[in-house]
N, C-alpha and C positions, 0 to 999 in steps of 0.2 A: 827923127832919131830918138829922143827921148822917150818918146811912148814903146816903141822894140824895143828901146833897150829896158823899159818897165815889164814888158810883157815877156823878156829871155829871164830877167831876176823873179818873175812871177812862177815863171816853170821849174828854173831851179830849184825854188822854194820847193814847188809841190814835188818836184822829184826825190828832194832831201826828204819830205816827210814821208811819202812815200816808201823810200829805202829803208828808213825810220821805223816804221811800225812793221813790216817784212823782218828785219833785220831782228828789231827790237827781242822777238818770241824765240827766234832759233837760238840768241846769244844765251838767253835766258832756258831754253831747253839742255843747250847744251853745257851748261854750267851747272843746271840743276843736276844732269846725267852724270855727270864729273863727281858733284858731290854725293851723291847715291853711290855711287862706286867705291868711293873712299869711306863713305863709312862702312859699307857690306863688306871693305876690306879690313876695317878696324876690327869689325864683329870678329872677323876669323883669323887675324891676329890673336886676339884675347879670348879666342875659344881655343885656340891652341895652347895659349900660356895655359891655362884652367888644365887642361888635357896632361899638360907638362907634372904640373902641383900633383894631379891625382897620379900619375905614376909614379911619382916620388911618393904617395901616401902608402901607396900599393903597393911597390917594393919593400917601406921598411915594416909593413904587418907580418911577413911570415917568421921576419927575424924575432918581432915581436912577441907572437906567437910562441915559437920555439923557446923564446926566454923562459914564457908563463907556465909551460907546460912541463919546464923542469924544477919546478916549484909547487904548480897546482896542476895535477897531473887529472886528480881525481875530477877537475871542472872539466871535462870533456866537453858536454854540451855548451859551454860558451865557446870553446877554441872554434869546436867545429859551426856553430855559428857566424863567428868571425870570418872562418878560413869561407865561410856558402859567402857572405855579402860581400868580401871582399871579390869570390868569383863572379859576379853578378856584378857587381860594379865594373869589372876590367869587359863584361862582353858587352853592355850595356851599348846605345849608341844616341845620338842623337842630345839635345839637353834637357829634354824635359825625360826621356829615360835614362839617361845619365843621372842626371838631380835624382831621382826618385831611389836611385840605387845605392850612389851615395850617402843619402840619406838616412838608409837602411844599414849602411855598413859605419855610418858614424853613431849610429843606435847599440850595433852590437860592440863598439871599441867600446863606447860609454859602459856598457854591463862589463867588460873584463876590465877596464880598468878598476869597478867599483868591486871586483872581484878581488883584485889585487888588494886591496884593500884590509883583507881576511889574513894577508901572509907577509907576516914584515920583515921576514927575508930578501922578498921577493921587493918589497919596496924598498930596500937598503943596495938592492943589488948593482952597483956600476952603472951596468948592459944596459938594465932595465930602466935605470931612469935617463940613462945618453937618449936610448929610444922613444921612451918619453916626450923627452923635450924635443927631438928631433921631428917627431910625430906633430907635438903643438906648434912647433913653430912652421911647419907644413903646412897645417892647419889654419893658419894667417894667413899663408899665402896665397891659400885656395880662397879663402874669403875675400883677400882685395882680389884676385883675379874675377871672379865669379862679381863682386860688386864692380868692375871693370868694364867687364864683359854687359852686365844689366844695363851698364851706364849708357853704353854705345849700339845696344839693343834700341834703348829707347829714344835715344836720338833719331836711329835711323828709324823706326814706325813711326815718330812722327813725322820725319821727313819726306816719307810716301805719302803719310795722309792729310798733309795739309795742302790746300787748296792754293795756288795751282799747280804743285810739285805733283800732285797725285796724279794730275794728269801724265806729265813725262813717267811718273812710277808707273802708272799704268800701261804705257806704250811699251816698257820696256822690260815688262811683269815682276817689278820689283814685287817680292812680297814680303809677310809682315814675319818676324822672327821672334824665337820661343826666346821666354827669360831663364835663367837657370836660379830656380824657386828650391830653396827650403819647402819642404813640409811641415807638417802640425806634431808629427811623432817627433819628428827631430830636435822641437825647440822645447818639449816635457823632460821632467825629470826620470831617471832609469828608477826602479825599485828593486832594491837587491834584500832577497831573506833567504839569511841563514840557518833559517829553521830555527831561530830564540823559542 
C-alpha cells in the first residue's frame, strides 16, 4: 500500500506542475492583455481631454481676434495669420499633425499678442485681458493634458516592448503610439518690428 500510495502523490505532483506551467503563461497572457487595454484606454481618455483643451483654445481666438481688430485694424496680417492656424489647427488630425498645427497657431498668438503690445488701449481693455487670461489659463490645461497624455503614451510602448509582453503585444498588434511634441519654432522667442 505504501508504495501506490507514494506513486498516486508522485502523479499528482507532476500533474500539479504540469497544470502549473500550462496555466502559468495564459494567466500571465492574459493579464498582460488586460493591462494593454487599460492603458490604450487611458491613451484615448487623455487624448480626448487634450482635444477638449484645444477646442476651448479654439473657440475663445475668434472673440480674441475680433477684440484686436477693433483696436489694431491696420495688423491685418497677424489676425489673418491667427484666424489660417487656428483653421489648420481645428482640421488637423491625428497627434503628431495635431501637435504640428498647434504649434503653429500658438506661434501666431505669440506675434498678436506681442502686437498688442503697440496699443494700450487695447491692453487696458476689460474684453481683452478676461480673454487673456482665459486663453493662459487654457494654455495650462493643454500642457498638463498633453504631459498626461505623453505620460500614458510611454507607459504603454514600453509595455509592448518589453520582453515578454511584446510577445502578447504582438499577437494582438498592439502598436506603438505618437507623443504629442512641441516643436523647435514653438519653444523660440517671436520677433516683433515696428519699423524703429
Amino acid at each position: 500500500m505504501p508504495g501506490s500510495l507514494l506513486a498516486m502523490s508522485s502523479g499528482l505532483i507532476v500533474l500539479v506542475v504540469v497544470i502549473a506551467v500550462v496555466l502559468l503563461p495564459v494567466v500571465y497572457g492574459i493579464a498582460k492583455y488586460n493591462g494593454l487595454v487599460g492603458l490604450r484606454n487611458k491613451i484615448e481618455n487623455a487624448y480626448a481631454q487634450i482635444d477638449v483643451q484645444l477646442n476651448r483654445r479654439h473657440d475663445l481666438i475668434p472673440n480674441l481676434v475680433e477684440t484686436v481688430k477693433g483696436y489694431a485694424a491696420h495688423e491685418s496680417s497677424t489676425l489673418e495669420a491667427v484666424i489660417a492656424a487656428r483653421n489648420a489647427a481645428t482640421a488637423a488630425t491625428g497627434p503628431a499633425q495635431q501637435a504640428q498645427a498647434e504649434n503653429m497657431l500658438s506661434g501666431a498668438l505669440k506675434s498678436l499678442f506681442a502686437v498688442s503690445e503697440a496699443y494700450p488701449d487695447l491692453k487696458a481693455n476689460a474684453g481683452f485681458q478676461q480673454l487673456q487670461t482665459e486663453l493662459s489659463s487654457t494654455e495650462d490645461r493643454i500642457a498638463y493634458a498633453r504631459q498626461y497624455y505623453n505620460d500614458n503614451v510611454r507607459a504603454y510602448n514600453e509595455g509592448i516592448q518589453k520582453f515578454p509582453a511584446n510577445i502578447v503585444a504582438g499577437m494582438f498588434k498592439f502598436g506603438e503610439r505618437e507623443y504629442f511634441e512641441a516643436d523647435e519654432t514653438s519653444r523660440q522667442n517671436v520677433q516683433v518690428d515696428f519699423g524703429s
